[in-house]
Structures are given as C-alpha cells and as structure tokens.
C-alpha positions as CSV (number, residue, x, y, z in Angstrom):
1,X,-81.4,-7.5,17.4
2,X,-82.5,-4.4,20.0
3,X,-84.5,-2.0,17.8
4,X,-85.8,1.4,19.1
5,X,-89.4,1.5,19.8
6,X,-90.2,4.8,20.8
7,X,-92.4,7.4,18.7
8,X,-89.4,9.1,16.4
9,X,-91.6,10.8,14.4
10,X,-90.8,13.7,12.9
11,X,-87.2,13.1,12.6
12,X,-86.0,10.7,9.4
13,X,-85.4,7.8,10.6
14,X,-84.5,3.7,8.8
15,X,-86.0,0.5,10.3
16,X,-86.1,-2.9,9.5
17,X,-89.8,-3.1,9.6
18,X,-90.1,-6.5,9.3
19,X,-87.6,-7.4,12.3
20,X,-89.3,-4.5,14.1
21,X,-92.6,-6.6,13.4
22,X,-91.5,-9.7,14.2
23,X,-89.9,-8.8,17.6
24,X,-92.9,-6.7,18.6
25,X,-94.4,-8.7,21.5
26,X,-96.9,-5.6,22.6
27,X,-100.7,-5.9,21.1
28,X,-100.0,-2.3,19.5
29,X,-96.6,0.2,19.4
30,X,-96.7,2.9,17.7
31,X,-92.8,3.7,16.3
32,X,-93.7,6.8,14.3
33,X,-95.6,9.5,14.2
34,X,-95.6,12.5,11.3
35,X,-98.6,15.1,10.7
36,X,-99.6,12.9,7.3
37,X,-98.9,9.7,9.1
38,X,-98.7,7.0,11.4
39,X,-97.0,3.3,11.8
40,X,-97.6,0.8,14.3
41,X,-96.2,-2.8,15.0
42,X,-99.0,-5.5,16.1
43,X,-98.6,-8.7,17.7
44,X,-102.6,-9.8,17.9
45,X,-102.4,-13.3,20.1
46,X,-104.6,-16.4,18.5
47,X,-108.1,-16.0,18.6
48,X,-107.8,-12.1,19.7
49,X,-108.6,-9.6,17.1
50,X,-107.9,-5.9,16.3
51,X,-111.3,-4.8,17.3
52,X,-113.6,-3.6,15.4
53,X,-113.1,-0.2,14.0
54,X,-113.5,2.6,11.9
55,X,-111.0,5.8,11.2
56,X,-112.7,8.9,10.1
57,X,-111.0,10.4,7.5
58,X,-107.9,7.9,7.5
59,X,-106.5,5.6,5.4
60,X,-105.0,2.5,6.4
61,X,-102.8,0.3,4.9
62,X,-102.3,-3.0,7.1
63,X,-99.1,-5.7,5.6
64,X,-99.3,-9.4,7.9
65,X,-96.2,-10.7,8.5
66,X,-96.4,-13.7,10.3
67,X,-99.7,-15.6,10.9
68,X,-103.0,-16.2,9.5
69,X,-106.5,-14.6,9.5
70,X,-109.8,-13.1,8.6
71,X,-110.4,-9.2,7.8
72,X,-114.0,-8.3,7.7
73,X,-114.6,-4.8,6.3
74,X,-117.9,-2.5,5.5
75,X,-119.7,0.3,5.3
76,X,-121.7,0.0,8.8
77,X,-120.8,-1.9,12.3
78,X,-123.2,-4.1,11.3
79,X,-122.8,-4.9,7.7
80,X,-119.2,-6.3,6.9
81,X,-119.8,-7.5,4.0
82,X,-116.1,-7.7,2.7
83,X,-114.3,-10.8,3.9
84,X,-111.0,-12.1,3.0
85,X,-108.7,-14.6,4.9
86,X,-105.4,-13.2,5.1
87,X,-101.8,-14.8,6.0
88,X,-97.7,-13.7,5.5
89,X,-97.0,-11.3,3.0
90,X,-100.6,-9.8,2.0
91,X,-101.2,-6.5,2.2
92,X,-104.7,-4.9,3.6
93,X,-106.4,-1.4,2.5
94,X,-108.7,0.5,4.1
95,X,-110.5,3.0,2.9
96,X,-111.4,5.8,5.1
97,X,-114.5,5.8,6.9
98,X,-115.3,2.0,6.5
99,X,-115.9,-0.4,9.4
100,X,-113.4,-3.4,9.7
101,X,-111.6,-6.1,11.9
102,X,-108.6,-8.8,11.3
103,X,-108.6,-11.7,13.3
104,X,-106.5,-14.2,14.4
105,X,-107.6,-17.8,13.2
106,X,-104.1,-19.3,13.8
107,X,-102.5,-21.1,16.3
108,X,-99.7,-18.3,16.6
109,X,-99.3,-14.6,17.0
110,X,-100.4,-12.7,14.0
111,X,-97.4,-10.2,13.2
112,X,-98.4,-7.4,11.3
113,X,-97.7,-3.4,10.9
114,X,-100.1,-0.4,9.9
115,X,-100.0,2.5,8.3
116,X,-102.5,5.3,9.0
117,X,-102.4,8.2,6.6
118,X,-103.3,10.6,8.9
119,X,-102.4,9.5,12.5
120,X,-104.7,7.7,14.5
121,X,-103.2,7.3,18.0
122,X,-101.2,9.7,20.1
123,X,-97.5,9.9,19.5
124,X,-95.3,7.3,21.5
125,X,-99.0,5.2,22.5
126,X,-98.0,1.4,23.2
127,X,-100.4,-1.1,24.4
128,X,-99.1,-4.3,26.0
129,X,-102.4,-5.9,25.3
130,X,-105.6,-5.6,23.5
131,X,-107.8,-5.0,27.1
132,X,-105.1,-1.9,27.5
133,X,-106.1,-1.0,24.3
134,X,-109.6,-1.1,25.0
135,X,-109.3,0.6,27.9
136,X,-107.4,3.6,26.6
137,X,-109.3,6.9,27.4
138,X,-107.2,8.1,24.6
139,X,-108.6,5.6,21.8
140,X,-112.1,6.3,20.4
C-alpha cells in the first residue's frame, strides 16, 4: 500500500500506523505534527541505535513493532540505570527530562513509532539515516 508521509499536522487525519511503520524504510519521518504533539515512524537498522537522548519538557511514548532490543533510560548521560529488552508489541515511556536509548540487538530492522507530547523535531523533518540525523543543525 502507498501511504502519505508528509507532516499533515494540524489537519485530522486516519492512518494505519502500523502499515505506516512497517513500510517506513527512513531512520526517522515525522508524519504529524500538532502544537501538543508529535509522531514519527523509525526504521533503526541492526546494531544502530536511536542515539542517546533527552527531551526537555516532553514526553515520549515509543510502541516497537517489528524487531528486537535494549532501552536504557536515566536520570544523567551517564547513569542509565533503567534497562529493559524490548521486542514487537511493547510499549516504551519516557518521562520528560530523562536520558535514554533503544537499540537494535536483532538481526533485522527494528520498526517502531513515537509519540512526543510536545513536538520535538520540526514539522515535515525526515531523515534517511541515523548519520543525517546526527547531522541535522536542526536536532539538539
């Protein structure tokens, strides 16, 4: 199926998330983006990662749904002392302000969407791959 990534936020809109996720072959696409919130698809490639991170003031809400791995989450850069391994279906929370990662530790793309509550990115940001990602001016 063709589905419609560009930013439509602001305008009510239906997807099937999980197709949308699925499909997604870009590290990071952002398909919507409100005042209050954010969602992104993620394809992170095996042994890649999110990158460590931390939103200020946002909470995120992370679902995996294909793949396996390992979130890591705490209060400082240097002192993640939370970790879980995670894998299709489970859900991830973040609380605002705390430090955290998922990896991949699978042999396949880990598929997965987010939810910031507040935005995090700019509207309509896509990166192809995690070094674009890094190498966003735009990303903190």
């Amino acid at each position: 199926m063709a589905y419609d990534y560009s930013d439509r936020g602001k305008q009510p809109v239906i997807e099937n998330i999980e197709g949308m996720t699925l499909e997604n072959e870009n590290f990071r696409t952002t398909i919507w983006t409100g005042d209050n919130l954010q969602v992104t698809v993620m394809t992170i490639q095996p042994g890649d990662d999110i990158g460590l991170e931390i939103h200020e003031g946002i909470d995120q809400f992370l679902r995996i749904e294909e793949g396996t791995g390992l979130c890591k989450m705490g209060p400082k850069e240097d002192e993640l002392t939370f970790e879980r391994e995670v894998k299709d279906d489970d859900a991830i929370f973040v609380p605002q302000n705390t430090w955290h990662n998922v990896e991949n530790t699978g042999d396949k793309p880990l598929k997965l969407y987010t939810i910031y509550a507040g935005p995090d990115h700019v509207p309509g940001t896509v990166h192809k791959t995690h070094e674009d990602a890094k190498n966003d001016p735009n990303e903190h």
